[in-house]
gemmi code that builds the backbone of each chain (N, CA, C; Angstrom):
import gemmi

chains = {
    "A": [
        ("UNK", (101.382, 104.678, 100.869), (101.588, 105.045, 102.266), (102.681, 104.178, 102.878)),
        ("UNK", (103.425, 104.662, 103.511), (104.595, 103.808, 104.625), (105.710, 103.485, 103.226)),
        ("UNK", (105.501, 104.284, 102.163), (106.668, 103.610, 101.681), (108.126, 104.369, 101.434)),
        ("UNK", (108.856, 104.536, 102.592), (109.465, 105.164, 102.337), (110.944, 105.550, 101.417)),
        ("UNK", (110.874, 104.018, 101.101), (111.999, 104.465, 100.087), (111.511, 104.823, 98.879)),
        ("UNK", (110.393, 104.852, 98.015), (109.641, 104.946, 97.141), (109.444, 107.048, 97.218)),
        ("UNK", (108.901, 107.142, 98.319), (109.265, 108.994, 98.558), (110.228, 109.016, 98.374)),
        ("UNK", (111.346, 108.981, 98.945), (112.794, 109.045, 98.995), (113.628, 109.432, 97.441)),
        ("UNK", (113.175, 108.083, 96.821), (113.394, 108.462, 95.545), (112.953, 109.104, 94.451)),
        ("UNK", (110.970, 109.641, 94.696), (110.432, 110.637, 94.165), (110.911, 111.886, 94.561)),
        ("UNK", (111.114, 112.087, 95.913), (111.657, 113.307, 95.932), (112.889, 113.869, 95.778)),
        ("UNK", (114.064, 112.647, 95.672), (115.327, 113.155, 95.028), (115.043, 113.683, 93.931)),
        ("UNK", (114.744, 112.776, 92.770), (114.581, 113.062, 91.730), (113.884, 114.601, 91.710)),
        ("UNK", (113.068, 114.740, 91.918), (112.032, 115.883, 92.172), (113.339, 117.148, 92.667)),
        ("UNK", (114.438, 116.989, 93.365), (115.069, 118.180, 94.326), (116.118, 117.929, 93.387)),
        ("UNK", (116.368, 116.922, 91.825), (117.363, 117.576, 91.347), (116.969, 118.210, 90.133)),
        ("UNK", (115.550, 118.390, 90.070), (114.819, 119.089, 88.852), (115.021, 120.613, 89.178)),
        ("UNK", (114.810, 120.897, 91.036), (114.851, 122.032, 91.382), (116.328, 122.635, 90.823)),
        ("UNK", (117.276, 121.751, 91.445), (119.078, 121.811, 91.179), (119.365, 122.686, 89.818)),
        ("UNK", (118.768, 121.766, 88.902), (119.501, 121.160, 87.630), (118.780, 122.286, 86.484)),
        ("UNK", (117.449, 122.689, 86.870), (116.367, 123.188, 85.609), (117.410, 124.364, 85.055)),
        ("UNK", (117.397, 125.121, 83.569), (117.936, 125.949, 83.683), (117.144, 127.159, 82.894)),
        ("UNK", (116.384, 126.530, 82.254), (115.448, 127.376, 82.274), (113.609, 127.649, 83.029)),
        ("UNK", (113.080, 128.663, 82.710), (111.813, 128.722, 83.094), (110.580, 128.087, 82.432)),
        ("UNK", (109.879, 126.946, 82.769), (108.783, 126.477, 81.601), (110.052, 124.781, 81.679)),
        ("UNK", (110.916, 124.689, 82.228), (111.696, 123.259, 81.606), (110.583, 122.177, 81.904)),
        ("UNK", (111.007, 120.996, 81.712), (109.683, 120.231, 81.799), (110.746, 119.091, 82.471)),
        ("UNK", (110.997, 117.605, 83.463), (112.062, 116.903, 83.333), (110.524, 115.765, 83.216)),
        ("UNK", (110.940, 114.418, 82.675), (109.875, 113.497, 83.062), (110.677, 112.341, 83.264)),
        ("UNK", (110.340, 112.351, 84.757), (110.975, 111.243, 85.663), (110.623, 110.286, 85.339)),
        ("UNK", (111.388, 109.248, 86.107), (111.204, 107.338, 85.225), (110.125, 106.450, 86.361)),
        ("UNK", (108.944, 107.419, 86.732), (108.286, 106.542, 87.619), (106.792, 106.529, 87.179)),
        ("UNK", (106.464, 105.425, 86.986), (105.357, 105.114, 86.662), (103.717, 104.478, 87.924)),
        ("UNK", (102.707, 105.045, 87.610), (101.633, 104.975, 88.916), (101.275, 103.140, 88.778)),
        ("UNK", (101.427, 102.773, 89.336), (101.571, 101.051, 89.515), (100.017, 100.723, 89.258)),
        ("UNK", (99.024, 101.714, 89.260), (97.795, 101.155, 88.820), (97.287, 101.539, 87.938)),
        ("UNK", (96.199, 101.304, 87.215), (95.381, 101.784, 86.376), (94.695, 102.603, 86.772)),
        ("UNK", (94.080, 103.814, 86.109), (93.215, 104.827, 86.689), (92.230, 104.504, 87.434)),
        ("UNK", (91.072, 103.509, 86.966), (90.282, 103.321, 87.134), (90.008, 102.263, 88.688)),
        ("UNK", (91.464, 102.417, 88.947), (91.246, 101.313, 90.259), (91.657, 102.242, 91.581)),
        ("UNK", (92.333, 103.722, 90.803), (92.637, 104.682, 92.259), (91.600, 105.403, 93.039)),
        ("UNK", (92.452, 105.282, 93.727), (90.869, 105.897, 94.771), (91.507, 107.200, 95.365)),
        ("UNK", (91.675, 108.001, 94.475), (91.465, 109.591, 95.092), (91.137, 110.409, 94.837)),
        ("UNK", (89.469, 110.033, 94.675), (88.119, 111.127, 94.437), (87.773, 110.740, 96.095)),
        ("UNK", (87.486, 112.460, 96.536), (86.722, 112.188, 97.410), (85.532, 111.480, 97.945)),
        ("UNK", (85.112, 111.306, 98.783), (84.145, 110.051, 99.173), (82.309, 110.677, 98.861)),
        ("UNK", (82.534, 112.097, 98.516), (81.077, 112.796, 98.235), (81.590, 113.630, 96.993)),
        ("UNK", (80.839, 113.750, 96.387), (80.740, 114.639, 94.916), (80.586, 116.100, 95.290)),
        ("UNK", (82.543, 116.783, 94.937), (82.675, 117.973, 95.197), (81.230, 119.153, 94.992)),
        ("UNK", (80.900, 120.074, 95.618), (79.861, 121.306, 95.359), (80.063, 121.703, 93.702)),
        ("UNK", (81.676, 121.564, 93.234), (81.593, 122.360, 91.644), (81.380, 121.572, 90.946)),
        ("UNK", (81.527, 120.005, 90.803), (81.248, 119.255, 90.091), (79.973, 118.757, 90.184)),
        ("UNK", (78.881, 118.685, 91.437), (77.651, 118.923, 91.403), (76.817, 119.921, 90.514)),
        ("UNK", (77.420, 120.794, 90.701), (76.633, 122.389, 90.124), (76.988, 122.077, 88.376)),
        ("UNK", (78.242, 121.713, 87.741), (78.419, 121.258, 86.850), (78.435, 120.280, 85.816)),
        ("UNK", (77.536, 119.613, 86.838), (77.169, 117.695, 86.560), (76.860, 117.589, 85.342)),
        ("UNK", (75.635, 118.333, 84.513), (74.980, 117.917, 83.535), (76.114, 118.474, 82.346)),
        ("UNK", (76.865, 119.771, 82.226), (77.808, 120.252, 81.468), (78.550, 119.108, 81.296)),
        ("UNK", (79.212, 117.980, 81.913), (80.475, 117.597, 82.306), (79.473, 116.083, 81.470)),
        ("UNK", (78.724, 116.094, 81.563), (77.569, 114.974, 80.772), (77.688, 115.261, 79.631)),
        ("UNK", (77.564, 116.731, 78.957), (77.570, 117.100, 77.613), (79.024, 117.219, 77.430)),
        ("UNK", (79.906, 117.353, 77.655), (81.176, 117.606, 77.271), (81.957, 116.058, 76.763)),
        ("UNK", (81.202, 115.209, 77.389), (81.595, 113.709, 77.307), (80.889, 112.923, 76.111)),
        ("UNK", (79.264, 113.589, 76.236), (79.040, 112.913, 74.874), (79.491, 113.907, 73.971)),
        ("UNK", (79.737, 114.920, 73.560), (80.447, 115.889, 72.306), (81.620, 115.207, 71.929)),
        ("UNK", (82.284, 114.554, 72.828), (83.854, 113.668, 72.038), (83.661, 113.016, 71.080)),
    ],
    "B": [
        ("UNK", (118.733, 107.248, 64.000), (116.987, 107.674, 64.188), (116.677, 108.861, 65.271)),
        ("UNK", (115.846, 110.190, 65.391), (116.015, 111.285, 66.337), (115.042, 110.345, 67.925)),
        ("UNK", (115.324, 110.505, 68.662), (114.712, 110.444, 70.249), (113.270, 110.456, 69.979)),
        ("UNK", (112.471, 109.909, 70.392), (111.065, 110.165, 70.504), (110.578, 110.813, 71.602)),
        ("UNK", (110.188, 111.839, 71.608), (109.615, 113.052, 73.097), (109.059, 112.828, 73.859)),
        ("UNK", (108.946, 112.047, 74.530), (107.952, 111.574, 75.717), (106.913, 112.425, 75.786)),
        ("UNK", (105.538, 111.886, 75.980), (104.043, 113.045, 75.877), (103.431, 112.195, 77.114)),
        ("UNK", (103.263, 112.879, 77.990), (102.748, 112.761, 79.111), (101.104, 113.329, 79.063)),
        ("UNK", (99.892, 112.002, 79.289), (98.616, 112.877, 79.628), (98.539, 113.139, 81.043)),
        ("UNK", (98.323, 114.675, 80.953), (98.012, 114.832, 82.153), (97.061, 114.810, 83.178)),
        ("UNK", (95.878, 114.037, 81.724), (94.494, 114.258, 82.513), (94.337, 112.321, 82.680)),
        ("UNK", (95.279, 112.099, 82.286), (95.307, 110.336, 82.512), (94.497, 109.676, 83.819)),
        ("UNK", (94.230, 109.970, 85.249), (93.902, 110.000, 86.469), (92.598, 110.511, 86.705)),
        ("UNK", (91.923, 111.567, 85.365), (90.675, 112.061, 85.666), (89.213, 111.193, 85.102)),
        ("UNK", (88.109, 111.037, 85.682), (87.006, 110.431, 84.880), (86.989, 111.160, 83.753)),
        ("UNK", (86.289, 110.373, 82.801), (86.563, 110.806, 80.870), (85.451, 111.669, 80.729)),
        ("UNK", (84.747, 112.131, 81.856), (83.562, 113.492, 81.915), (84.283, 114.304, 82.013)),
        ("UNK", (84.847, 114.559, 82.800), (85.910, 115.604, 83.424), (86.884, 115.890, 82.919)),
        ("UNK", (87.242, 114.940, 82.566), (88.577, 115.198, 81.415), (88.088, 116.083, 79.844)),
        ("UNK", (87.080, 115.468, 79.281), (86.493, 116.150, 78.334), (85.757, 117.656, 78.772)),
        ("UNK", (85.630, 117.879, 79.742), (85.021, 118.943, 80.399), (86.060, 120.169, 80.278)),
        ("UNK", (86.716, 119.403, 81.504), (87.863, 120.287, 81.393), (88.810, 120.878, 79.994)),
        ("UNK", (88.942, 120.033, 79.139), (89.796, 120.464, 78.078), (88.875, 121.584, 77.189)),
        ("UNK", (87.495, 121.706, 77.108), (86.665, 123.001, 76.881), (87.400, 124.644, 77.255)),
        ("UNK", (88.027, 124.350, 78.302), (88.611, 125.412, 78.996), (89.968, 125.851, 78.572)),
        ("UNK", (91.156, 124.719, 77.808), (91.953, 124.825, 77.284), (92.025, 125.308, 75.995)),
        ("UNK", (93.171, 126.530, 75.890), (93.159, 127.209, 74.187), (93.746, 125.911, 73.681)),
        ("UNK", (93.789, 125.487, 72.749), (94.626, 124.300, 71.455), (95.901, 125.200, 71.199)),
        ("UNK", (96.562, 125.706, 72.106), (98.059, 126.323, 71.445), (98.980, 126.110, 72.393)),
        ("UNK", (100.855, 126.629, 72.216), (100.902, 126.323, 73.102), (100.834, 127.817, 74.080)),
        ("UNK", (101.341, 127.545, 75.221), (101.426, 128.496, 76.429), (102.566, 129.408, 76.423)),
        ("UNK", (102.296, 130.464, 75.936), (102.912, 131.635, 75.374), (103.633, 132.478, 76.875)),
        ("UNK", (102.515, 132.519, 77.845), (102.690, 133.971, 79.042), (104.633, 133.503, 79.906)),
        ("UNK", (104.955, 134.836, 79.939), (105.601, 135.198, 80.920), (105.968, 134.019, 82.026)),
        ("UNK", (106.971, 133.681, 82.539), (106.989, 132.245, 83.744), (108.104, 133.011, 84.559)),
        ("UNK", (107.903, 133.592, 85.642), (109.080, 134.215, 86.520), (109.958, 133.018, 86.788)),
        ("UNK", (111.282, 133.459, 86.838), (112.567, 132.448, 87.102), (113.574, 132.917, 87.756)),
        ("UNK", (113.617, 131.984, 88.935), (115.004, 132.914, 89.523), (115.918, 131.634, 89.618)),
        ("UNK", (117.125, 131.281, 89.182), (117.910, 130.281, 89.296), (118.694, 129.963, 90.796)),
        ("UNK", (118.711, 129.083, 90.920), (118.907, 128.239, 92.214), (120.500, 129.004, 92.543)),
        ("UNK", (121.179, 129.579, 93.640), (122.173, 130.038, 93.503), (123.142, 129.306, 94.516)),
        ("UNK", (122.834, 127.908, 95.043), (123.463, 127.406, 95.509), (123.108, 126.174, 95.649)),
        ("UNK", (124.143, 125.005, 95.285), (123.722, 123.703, 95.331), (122.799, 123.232, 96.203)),
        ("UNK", (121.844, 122.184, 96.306), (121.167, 121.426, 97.498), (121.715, 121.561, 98.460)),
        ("UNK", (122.732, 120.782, 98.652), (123.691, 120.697, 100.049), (123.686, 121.613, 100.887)),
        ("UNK", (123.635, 122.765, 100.474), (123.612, 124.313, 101.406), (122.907, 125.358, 101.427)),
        ("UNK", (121.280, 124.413, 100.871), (120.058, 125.354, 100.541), (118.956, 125.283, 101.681)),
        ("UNK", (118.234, 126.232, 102.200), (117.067, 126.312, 103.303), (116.155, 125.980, 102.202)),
        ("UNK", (114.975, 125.346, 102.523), (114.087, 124.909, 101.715), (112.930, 124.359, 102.299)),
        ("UNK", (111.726, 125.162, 102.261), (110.404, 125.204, 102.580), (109.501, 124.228, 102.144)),
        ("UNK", (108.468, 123.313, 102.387), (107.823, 122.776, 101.575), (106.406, 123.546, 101.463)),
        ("UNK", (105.280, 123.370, 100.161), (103.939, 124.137, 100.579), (102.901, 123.099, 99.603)),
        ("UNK", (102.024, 122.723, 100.410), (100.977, 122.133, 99.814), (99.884, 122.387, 99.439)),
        ("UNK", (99.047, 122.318, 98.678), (97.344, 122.469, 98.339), (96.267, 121.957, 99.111)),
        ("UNK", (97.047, 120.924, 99.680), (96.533, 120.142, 100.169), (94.993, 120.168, 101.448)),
        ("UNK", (95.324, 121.797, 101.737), (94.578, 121.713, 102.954), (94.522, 121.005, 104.647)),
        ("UNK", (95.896, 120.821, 104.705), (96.277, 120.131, 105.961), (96.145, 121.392, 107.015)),
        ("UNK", (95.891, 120.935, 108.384), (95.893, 121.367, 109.304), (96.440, 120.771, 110.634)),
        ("UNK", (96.834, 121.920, 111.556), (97.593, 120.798, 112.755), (96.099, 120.734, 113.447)),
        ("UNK", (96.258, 119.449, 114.382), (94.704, 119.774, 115.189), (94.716, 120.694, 116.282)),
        ("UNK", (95.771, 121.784, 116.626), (95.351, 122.419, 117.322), (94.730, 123.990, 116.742)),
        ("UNK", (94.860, 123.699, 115.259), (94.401, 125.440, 114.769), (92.973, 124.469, 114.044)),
        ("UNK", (92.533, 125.426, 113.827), (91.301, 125.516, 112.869), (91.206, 124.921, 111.627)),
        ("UNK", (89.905, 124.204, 111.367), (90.353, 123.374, 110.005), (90.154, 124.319, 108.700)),
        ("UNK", (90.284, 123.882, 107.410), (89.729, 124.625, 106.636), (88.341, 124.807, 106.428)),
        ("UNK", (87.831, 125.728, 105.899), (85.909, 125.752, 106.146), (85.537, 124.962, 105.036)),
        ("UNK", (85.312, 123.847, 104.876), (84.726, 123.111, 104.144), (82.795, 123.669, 104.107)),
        ("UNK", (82.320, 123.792, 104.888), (80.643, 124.130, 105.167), (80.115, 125.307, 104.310)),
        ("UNK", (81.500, 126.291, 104.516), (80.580, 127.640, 103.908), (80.984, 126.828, 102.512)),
        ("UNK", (82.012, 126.468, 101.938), (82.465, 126.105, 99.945), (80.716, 125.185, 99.992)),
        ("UNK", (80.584, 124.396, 100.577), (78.693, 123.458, 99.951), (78.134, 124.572, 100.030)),
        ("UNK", (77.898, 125.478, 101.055), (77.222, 126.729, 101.011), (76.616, 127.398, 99.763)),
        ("UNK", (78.096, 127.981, 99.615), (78.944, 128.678, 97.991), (79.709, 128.120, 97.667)),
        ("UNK", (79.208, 127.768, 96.007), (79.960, 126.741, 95.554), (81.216, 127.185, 95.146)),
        ("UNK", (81.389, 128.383, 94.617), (82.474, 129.224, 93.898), (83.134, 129.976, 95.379)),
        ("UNK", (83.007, 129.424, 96.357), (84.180, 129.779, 97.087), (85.034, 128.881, 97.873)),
        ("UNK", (86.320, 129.404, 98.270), (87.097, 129.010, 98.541), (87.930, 129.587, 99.821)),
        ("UNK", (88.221, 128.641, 100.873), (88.813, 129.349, 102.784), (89.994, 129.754, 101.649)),
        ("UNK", (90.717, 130.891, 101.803), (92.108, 131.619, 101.476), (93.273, 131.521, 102.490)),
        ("UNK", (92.365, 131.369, 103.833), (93.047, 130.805, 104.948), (94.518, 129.937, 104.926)),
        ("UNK", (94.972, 130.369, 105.368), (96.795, 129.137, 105.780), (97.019, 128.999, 106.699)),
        ("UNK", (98.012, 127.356, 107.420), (98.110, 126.886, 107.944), (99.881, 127.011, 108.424)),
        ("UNK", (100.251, 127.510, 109.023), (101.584, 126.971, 109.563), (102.478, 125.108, 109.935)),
        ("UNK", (102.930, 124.555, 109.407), (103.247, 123.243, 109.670), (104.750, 123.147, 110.167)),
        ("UNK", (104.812, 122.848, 111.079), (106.062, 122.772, 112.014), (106.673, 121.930, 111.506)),
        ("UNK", (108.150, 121.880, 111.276), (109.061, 120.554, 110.732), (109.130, 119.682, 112.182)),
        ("UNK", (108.843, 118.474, 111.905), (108.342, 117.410, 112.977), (107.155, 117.016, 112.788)),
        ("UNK", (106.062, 117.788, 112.348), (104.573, 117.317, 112.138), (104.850, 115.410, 112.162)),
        ("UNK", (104.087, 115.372, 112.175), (103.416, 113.717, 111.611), (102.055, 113.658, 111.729)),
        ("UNK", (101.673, 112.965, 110.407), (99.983, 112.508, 110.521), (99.425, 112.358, 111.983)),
        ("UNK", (99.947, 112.070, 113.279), (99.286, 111.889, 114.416), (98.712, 113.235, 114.780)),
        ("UNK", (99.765, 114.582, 114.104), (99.625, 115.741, 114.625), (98.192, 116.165, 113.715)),
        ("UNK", (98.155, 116.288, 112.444), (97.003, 116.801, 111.890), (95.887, 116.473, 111.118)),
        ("UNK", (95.159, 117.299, 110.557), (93.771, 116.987, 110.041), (94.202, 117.439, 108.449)),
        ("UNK", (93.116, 116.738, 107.971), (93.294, 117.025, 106.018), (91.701, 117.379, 105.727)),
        ("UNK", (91.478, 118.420, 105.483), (89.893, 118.746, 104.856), (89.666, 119.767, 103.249)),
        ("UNK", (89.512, 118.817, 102.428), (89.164, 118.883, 101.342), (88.222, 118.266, 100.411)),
        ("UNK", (87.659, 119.326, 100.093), (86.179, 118.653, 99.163), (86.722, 117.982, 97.962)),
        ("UNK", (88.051, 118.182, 97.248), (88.118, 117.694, 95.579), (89.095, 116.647, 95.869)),
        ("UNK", (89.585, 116.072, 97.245), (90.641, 114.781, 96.957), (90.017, 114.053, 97.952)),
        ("UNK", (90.237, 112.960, 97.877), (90.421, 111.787, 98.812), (91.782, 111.696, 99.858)),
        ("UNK", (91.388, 112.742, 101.301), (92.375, 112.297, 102.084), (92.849, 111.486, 102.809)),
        ("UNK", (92.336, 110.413, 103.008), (92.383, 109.347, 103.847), (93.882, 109.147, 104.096)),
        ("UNK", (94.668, 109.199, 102.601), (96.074, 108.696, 102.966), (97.041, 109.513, 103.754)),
        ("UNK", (96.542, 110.709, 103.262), (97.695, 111.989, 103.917), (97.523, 111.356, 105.537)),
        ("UNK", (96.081, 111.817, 106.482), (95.594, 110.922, 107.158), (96.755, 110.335, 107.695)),
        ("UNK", (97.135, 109.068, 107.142), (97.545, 108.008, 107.550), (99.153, 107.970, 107.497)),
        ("UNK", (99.376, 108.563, 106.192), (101.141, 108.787, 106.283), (101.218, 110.580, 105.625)),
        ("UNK", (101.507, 111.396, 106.408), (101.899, 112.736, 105.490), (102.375, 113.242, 104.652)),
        ("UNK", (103.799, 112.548, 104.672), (104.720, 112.066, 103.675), (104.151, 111.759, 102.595)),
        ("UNK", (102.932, 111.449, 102.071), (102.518, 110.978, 100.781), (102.210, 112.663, 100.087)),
        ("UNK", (102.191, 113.495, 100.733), (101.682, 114.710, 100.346), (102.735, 115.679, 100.954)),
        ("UNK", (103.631, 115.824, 102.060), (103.825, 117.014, 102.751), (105.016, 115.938, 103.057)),
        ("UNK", (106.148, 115.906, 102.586), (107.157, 115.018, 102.840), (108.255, 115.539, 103.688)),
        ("UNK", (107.889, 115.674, 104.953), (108.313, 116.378, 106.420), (109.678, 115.169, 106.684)),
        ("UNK", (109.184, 114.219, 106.971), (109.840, 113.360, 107.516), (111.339, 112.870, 106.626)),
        ("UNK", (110.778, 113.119, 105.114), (111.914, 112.654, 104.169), (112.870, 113.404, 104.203)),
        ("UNK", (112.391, 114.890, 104.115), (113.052, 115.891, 104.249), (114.318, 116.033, 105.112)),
        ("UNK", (113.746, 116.008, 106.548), (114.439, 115.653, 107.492), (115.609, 114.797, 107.230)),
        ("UNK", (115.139, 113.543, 106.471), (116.132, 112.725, 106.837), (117.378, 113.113, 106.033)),
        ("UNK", (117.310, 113.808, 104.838), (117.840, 114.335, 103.302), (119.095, 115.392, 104.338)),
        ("UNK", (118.364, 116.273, 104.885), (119.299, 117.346, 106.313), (119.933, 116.842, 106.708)),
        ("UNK", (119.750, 115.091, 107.303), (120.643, 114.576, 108.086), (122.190, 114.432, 107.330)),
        ("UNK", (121.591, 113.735, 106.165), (122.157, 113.245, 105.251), (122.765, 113.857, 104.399)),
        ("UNK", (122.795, 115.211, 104.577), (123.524, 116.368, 103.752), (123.369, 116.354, 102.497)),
        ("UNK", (122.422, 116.049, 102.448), (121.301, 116.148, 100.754), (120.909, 118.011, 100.497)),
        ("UNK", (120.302, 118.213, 101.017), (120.398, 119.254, 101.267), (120.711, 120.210, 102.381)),
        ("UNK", (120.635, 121.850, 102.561), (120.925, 121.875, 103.426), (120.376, 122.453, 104.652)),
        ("UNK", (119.229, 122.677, 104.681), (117.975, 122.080, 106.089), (116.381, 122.215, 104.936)),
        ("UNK", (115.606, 121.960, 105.918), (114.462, 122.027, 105.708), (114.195, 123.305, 107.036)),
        ("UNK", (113.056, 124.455, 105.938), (113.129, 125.079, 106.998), (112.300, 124.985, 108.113)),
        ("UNK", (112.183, 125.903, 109.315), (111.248, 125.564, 110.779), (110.145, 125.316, 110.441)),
        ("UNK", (109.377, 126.352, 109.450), (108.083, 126.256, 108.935), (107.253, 125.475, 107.684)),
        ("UNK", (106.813, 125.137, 106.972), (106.232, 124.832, 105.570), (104.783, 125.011, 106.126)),
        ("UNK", (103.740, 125.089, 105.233), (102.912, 125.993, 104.617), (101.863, 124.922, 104.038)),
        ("UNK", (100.617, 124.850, 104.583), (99.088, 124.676, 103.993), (98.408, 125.323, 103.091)),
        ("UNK", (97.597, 125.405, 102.423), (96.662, 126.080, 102.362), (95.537, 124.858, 100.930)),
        ("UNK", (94.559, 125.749, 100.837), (93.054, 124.995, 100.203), (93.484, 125.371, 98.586)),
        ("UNK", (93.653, 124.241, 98.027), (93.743, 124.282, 96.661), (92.244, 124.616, 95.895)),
        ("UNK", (91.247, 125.177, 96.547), (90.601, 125.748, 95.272), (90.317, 127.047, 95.742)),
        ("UNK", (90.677, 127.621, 94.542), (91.128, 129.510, 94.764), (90.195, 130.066, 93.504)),
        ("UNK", (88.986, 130.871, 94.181), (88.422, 131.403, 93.083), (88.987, 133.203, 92.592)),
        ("UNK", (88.847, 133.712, 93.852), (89.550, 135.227, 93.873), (91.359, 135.294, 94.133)),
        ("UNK", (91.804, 135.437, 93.523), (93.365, 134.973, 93.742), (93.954, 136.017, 93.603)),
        ("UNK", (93.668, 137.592, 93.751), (93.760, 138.501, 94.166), (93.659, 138.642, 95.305)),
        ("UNK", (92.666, 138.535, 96.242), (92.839, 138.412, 97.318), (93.616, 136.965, 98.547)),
        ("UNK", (93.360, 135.901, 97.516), (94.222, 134.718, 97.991), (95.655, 135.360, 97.674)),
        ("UNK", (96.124, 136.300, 97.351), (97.640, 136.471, 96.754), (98.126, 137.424, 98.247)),
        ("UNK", (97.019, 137.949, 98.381), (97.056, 138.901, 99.780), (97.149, 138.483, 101.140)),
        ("UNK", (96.054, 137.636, 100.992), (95.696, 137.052, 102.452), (96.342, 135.679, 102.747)),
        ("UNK", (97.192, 135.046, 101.623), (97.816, 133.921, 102.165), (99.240, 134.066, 101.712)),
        ("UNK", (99.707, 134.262, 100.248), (100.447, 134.297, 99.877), (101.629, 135.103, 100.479)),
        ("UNK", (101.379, 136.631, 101.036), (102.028, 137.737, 101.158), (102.475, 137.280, 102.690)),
        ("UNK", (101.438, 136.777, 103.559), (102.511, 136.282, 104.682), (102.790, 135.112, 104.743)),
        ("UNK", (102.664, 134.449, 103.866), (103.697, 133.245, 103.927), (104.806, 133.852, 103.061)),
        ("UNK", (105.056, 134.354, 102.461), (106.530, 134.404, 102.004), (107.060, 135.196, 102.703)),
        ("UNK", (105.933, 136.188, 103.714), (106.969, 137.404, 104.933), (107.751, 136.142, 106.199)),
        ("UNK", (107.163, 134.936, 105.963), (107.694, 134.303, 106.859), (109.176, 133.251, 106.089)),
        ("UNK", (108.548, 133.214, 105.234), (109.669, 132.720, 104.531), (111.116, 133.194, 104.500)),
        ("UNK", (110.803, 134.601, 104.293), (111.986, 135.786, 104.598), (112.624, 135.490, 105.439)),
        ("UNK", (111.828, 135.529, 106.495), (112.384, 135.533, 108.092), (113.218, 134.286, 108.160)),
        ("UNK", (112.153, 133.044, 107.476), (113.500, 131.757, 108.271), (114.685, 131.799, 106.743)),
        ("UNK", (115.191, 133.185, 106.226), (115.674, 132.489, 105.606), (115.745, 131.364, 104.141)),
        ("UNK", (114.705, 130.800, 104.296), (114.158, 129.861, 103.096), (114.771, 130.365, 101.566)),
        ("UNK", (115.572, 129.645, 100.717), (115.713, 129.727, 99.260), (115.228, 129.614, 98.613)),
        ("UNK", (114.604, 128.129, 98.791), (113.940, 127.373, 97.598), (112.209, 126.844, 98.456)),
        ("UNK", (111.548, 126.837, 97.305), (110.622, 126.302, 97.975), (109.834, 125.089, 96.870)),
        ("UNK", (109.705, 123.924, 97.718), (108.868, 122.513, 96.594), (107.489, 122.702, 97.173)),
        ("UNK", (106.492, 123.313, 95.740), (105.186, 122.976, 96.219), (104.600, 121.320, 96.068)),
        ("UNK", (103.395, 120.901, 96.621), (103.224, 119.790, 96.392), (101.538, 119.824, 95.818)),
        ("UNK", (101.094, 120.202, 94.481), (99.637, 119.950, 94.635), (98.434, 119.248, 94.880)),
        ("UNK", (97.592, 119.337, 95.683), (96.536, 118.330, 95.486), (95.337, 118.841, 94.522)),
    ],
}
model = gemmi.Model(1)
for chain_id, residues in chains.items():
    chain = gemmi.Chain(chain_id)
    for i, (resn, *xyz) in enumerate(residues, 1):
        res = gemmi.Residue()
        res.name, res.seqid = resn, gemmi.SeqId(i, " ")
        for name, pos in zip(("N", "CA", "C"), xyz):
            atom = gemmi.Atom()
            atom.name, atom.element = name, gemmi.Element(name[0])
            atom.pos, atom.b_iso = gemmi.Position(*pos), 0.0
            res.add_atom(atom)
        chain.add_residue(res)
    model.add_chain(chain)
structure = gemmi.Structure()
structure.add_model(model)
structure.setup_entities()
């Protein structure tokens, strides 16, 4: 948040993918990396979505099957 | 020696339930279908350009998204859209979504709906405007037949109107 040169330069990059792509399906992978580890971000909502409730115990079995 | 390909996970950000959950749903091949393409026909500098988010933002003077009826029914989703005026700022609106953490949009918009950057890019003859309008709506879409109808079809009749070339979605 507030950082605005940090947007600035995600979204150049980002508006010369739009520019530049020349085909459909291109892929570009920009040189910016998420400064944290997963496990320390915080953008799960603050209550456990309705589909992931209803799907709780599936999402239990899908984790121990790995 | 040949380049090594960069492999991006994309589920890197998700809990390892969810992530394993989700990939149940994925074929193991790659992605064969059809991808419509229309090539950009004029540099940045002299392009109208819309932004549209998933996000579920709202100004506070319209209506939020229905978060109450989706706990209701779980398999639904408001199809509803939002109009966002170029000028917005977080002071102007609300963020309501059950699957993200909005607090930040909230606080700076720009982290999601990059109004302000935009702007400044226009000034700066980066590109060449941002248009009057950009575009809300609720990133979870169960009927998308009728989300293709009821949101999609007039936001791009408005799109027409201002003009707009290009458009950067932003997902949440």
């Amino acid at each position: 948040m507030g950082d605005k040169e940090g947007q600035r330069r995600v979204l150049l990059k980002t508006l010369e993918v739009l520019e530049k792509a020349k085909k459909p399906g291109e892929v570009w992978h920009l040189p910016f990396i998420w400064p944290e580890e997963p496990k320390n971000t915080d953008w799960h909502p603050p209550e456990m979505s309705p589909l992931i409730k209803f799907y709780l115990e599936e999402i239990r079995q899908a984790r121990k099957s790995q | 020696m040949g380049q090594v390909e960069k492999v991006v996970d994309g589920f890197r950000f998700l809990p390892p339930g969810l992530k394993a959950w989700i990939n149940t749903f994925i074929p193991n091949e790659e992605f064969k279908a059809y991808i419509p393409w229309t090539p950009m026909k004029k540099p940045l500098s002299q392009t109208t350009i819309a932004l549209v988010t998933s996000a579920g933002i709202n100004l506070k003077t319209d209506p939020p998204f229905d978060m109450e009826r989706e706990k209701r029914e779980t398999f639904w989703g408001d199809r509803s859209y939002r109009i966002i005026p170029k000028g917005t700022t977080e002071n102007d609106i609300d963020v309501n979504h059950l699957h993200i953490n909005t607090k930040y949009i909230k606080k700076d918009i720009n982290v999601m709906l990059p109004l302000s950057r935009m702007v400044e890019f226009e000034q700066e003859g980066i590109i060449g405007q941002l248009a009057p309008s950009s575009f809300s709506f609720y990133g979870y879409q169960w009927e998308n037949t009728d989300f293709l109808k009821e949101a999609v079809e007039p936001i791009s009749k408005k799109m027409v109107d201002e003009r707009v070339e290009a458009v950067l979605l932003t997902p949440a």
